[in-house]
C-alpha positions as CSV (number, residue, x, y, z in Angstrom):
1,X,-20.5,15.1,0.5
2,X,-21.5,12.7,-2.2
3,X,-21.9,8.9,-1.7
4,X,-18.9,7.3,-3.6
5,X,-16.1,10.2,-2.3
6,X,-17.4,9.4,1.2
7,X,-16.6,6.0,0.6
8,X,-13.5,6.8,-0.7
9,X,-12.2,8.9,2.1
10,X,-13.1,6.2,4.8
11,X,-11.0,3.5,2.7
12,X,-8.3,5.5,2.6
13,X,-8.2,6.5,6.4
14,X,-9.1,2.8,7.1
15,X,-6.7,1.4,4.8
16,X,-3.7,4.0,4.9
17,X,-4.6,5.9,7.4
18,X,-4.9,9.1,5.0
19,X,-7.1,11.3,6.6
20,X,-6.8,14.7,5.0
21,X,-7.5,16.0,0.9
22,X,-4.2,17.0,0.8
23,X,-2.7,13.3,1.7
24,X,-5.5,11.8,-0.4
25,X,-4.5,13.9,-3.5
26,X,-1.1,13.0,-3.5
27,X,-1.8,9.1,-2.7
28,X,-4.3,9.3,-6.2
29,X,-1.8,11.9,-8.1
30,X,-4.9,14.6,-8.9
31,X,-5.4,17.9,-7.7
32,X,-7.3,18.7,-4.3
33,X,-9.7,20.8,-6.8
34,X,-10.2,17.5,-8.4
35,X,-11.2,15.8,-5.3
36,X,-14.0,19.1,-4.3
37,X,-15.5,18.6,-7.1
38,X,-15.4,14.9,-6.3
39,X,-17.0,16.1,-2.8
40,X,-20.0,18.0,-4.5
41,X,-20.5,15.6,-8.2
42,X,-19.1,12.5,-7.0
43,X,-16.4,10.5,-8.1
44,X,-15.8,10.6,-12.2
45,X,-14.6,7.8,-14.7
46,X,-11.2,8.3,-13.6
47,X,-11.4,8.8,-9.8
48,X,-13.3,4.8,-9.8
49,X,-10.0,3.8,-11.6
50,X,-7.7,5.5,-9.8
51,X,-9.3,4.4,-6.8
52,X,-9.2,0.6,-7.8
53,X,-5.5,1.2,-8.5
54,X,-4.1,3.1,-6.0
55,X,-6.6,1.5,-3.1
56,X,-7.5,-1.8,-4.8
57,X,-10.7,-0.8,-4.2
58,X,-14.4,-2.4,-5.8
59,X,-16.1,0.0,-8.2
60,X,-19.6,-1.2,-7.2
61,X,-18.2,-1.0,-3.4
62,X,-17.6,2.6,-4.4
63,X,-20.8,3.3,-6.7
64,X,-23.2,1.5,-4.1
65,X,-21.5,0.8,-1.1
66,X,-23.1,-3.1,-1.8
67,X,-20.5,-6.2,-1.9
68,X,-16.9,-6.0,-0.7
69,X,-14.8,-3.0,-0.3
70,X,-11.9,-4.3,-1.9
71,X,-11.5,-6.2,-5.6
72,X,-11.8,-9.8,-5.3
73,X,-9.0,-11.8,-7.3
74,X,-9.6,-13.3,-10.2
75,X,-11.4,-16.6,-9.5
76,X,-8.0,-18.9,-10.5
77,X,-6.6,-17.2,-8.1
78,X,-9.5,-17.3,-5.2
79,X,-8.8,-20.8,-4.3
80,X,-5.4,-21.6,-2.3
81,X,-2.8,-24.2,-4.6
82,X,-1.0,-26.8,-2.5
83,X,2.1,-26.8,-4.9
84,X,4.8,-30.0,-4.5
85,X,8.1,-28.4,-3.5
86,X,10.5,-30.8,-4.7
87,X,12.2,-29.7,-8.3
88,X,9.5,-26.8,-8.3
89,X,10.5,-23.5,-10.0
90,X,8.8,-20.7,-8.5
91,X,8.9,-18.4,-10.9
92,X,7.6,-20.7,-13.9
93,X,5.0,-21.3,-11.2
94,X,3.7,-17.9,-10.9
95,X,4.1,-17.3,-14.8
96,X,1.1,-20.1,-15.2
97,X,-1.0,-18.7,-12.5
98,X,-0.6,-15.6,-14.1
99,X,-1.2,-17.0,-17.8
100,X,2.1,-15.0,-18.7
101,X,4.8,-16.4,-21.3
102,X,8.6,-16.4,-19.7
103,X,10.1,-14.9,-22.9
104,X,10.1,-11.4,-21.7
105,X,9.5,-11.4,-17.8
106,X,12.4,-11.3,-15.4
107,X,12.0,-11.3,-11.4
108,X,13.3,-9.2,-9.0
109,X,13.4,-9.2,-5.0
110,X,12.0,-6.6,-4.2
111,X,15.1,-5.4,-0.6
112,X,13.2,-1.9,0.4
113,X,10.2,-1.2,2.5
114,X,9.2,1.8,0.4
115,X,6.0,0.0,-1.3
116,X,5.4,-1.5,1.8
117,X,1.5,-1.4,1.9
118,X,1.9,-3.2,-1.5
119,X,4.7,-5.0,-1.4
120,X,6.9,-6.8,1.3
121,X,10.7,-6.7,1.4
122,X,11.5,-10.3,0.0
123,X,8.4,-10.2,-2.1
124,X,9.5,-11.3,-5.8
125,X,7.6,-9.2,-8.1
126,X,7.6,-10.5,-12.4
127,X,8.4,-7.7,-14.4
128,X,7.6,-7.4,-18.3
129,X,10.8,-6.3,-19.9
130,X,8.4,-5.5,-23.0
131,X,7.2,-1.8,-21.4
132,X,9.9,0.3,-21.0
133,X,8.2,3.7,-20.8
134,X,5.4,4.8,-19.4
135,X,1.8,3.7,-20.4
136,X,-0.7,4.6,-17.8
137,X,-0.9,4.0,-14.1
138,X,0.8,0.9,-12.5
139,X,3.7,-0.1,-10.6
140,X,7.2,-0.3,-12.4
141,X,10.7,-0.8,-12.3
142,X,13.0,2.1,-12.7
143,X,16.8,2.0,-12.9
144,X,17.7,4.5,-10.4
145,X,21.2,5.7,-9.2
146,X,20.8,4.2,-6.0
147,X,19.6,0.4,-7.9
148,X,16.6,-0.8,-9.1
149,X,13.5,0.4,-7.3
150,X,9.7,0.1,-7.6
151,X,7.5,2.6,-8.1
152,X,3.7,3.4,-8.5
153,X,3.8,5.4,-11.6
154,X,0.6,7.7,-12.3
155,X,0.1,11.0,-14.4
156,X,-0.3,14.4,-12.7
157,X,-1.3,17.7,-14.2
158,X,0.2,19.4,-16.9
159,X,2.1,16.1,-18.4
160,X,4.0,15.7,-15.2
161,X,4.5,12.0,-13.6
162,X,4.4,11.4,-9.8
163,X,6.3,8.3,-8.6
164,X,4.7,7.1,-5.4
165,X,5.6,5.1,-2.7
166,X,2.7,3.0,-1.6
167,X,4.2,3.3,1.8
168,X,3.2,6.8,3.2
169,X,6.2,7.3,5.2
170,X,7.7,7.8,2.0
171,X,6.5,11.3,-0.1
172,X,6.2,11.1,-3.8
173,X,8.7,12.4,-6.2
174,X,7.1,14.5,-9.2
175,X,8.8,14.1,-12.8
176,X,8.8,17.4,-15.0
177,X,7.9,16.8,-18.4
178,X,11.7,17.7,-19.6
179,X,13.0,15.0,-17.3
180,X,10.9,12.1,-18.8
181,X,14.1,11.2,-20.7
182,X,15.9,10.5,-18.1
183,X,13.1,8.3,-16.4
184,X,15.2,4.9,-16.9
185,X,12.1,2.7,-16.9
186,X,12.9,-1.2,-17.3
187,X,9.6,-3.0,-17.6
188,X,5.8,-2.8,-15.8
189,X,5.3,-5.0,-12.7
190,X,2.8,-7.7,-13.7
191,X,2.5,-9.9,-10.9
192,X,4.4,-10.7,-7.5
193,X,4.3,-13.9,-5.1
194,X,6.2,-14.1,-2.0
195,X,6.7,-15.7,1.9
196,X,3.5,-16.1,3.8
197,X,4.6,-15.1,7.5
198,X,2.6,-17.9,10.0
């Protein structure tokens, strides 16, 4: 098996605890072909990106196996804020961290545990109202008929769209091409901030 897909599979065991191509394959939304070839050729352009997404994994972790496995923040972000709590407005708060204008982000809690290796229920996740269909992979909001959920949102084959639930007691749910309409999207996640447990 080549270098970077072995690497691969032991983060997502170690991190997921996905253990077999067929789990793997849904979790990245590609074919278990894809990953075989991955297996002989290593992985390609895609598979690193996919891999950073779903996995927040470190492209040179994967290409080399040097340096962490997983992406380090940005460097505003590497160093913890003591932030005064007295008139403080959380959100406004997050929106500077993030270097994000207010005009067209809205928060929501997020009150289910299906993205739960991602995010935790009470997490508040910022939302750009801006994106209201889909634009590549990333985690959004969709109006369902059971409320507002989250979703990881990434292509499959043939034009379809598999919603994922970083949570692997949850399966995914695959989108046909002719149901895309009806795919009620209401903005792309952009950042989140939430409770510490101590």
């Amino acid at each position: 098996m080549h270098d970077t897909t072995a690497r691969l599979y032991q983060a997502a065991a170690q991190l997921r605890q996905i253990h077999d191509i067929a789990e793997l394959a849904l979790a990245l939304a590609v074919s278990q072909q894809t990953l075989r070839n991955w297996e002989q050729k290593g992985l390609s352009k895609k598979g690193f990106q996919e891999a950073k997404q779903v996995f927040g994994l470190s492209i040179k972790w994967l290409e080399s196996g040097d340096g962490d496995m997983l992406e380090r923040l940005p460097e505003k972000f590497s160093e913890p804020s003591i932030v005064p709590t007295h008139n403080l407005d959380l959100t406004q708060f997050a929106l500077q961290r993030l270097g994000l204008a207010n005009k067209h982000i809205i928060t929501q809690i997020v009150n289910n545990d299906n993205m739960l290796n991602t995010l935790s229920i009470g997490d508040i996740v910022l939302i750009d109202t801006t994106i209201q269909q889909y634009i590549g992979s990333g985690i959004y909001a969709i109006t369902t008929p059971n409320g507002n959920m989250i979703y990881r949102i990434n292509t499959f084959q043939n034009g379809f769209l598999m919603l994922i639930h970083d949570n692997p007691a949850y399966p995914p749910e695959i989108v046909r091409p002719d149901e895309l309409g009806s795919l009620n999207i209401t903005g792309r996640v952009v950042g989140k901030y939430g409770v510490v447990a101590l």
